[in-house]
KEFIPA-832486 format. One line per field, with one value per residue (C-alpha): chain; residue number from 1; x, y, z. Coordinates in Angstrom, 2 decimals, always signed. Each point is the difference from the previous one (the first is absolute). Last residue first. Layout:
N
mol c(A  ...)
seq c(NUM  ...)
u c(X  ...)
v c(Y  ...)
w c(Z  ...)
REM end
This chain:
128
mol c(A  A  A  A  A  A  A  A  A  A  A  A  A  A  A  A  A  A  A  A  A  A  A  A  A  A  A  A  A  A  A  A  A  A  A  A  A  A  A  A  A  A  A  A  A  A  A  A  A  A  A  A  A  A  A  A  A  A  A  A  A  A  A  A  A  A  A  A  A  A  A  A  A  A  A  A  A  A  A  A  A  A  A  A  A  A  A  A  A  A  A  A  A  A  A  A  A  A  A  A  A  A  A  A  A  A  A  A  A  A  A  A  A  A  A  A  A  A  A  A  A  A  A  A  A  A  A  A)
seq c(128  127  126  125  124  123  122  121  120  119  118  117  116  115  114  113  112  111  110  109  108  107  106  105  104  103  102  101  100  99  98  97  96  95  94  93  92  91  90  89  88  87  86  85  84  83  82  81  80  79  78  77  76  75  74  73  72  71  70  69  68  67  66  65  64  63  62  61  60  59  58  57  56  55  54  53  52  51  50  49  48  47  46  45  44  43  42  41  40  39  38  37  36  35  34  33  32  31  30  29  28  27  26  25  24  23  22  21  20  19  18  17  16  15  14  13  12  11  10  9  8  7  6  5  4  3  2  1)
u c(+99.28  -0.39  -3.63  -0.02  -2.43  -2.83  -0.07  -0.55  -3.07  -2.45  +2.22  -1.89  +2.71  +1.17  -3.37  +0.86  +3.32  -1.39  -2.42  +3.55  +1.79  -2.72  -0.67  +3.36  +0.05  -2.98  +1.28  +2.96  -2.31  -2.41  -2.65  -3.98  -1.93  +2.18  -3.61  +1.47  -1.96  +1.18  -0.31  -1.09  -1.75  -1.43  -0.02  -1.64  -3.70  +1.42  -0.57  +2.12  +1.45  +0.67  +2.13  +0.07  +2.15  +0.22  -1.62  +1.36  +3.61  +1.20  +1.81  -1.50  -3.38  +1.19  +1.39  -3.64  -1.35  +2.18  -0.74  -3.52  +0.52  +2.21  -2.24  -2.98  +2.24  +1.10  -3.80  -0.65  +2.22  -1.23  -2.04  +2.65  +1.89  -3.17  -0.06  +3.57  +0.68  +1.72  -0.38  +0.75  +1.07  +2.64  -0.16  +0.25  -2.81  +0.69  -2.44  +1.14  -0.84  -0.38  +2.03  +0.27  +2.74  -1.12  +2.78  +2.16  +3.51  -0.28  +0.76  +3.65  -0.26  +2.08  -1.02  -3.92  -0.50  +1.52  -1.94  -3.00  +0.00  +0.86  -3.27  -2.43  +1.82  -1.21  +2.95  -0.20  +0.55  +1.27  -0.66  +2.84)
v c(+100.61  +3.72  -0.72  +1.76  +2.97  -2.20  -1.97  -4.04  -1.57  +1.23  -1.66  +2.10  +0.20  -3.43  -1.84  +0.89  -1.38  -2.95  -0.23  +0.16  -2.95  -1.74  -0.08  -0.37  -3.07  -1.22  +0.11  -1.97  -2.91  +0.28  +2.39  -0.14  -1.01  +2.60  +2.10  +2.74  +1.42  +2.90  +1.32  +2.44  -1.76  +2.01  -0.82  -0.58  -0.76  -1.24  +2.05  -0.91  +1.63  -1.36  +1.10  -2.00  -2.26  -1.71  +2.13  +3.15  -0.63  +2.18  +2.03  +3.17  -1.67  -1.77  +3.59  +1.18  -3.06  +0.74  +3.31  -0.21  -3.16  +2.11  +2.50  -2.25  -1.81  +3.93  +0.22  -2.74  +0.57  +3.12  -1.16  -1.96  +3.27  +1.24  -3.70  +0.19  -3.75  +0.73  -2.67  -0.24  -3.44  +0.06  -2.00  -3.34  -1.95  -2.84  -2.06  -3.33  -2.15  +1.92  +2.32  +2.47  +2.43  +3.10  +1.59  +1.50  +1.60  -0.21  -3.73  -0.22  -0.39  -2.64  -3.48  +0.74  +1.48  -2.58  -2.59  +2.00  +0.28  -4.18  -0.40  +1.65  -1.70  -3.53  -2.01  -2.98  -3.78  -1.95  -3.51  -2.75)
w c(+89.31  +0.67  +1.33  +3.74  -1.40  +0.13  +3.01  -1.70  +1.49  -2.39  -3.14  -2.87  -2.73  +1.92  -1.35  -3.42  +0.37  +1.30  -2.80  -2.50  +2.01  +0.16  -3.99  -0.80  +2.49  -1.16  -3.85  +0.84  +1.63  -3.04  -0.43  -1.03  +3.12  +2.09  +0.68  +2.52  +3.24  +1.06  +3.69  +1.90  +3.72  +2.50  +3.56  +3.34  -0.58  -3.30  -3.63  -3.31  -2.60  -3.29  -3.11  -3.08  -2.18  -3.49  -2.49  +2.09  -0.07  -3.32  +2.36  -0.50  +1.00  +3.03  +1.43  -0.33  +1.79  +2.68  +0.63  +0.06  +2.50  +1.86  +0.77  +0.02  +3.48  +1.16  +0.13  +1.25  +3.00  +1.26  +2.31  +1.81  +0.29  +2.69  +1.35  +1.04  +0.26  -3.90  -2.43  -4.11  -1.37  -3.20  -3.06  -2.14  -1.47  -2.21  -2.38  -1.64  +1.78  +3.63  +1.59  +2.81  +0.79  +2.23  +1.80  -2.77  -0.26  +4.04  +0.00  -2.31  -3.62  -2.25  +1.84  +1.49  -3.92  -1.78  +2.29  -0.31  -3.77  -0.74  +2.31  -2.23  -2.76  +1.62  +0.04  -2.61  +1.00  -2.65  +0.03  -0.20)
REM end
């Protein structure tokens, strides 16, 4: 009987889809071995619109910062993305090297990351 292995990229966004509700993250894309999980920017007012990279860098800058203290920068980085009607921030995480366990603890801790910066939470409501 052959085994048939699970890409890890996939093992990531089934833990993620199963533990965290839509609104922790929009953005979950995989392939192989590569994951990218984050939030989509859009306002229809053109005037906010414009400011939507910015607050996309913002993050970003934040993000990677937030990777370093963690010890997470050799195996993920921040993106941002540009649409005609969004913006993308996002990190992108390399899972190449970790086990099923290891994925877990490694999703668990980016989506922590991710909630420091959660765009669709109102700030001031987060007593959880």
């Amino acid at each position: 009987m052959e085994n048939i292995s699970i890409p890890k990229g996939r093992i990531f966004r089934l833990y993620i889809e199963d533990r965290y509700p839509f609104g922790e993250f929009a953005l979950l894309r995989v392939r192989g071995d590569i994951a990218e999980v984050g939030f989509v920017l859009a306002d229809e007012d053109p005037a906010k619109y414009a400011l939507l990279p910015k607050q996309a860098l913002s993050m970003a800058t934040y993000l990677r910062k937030r990777l370093e203290e963690e010890g997470l920068h050799c195996i993920a980085l921040p993106s941002v993305g540009k649409d005609l009607d969004f913006v993308t921030v996002s990190l992108v995480v390399d899972l190449s090297e970790f086990d099923e366990e290891g994925i877990k603890e490694i999703a668990d801790r980016i989506m922590r990351l991710l909630g420091e910066i959660n765009p669709y939470r109102e700030r001031g409501s987060e007593d959880e």
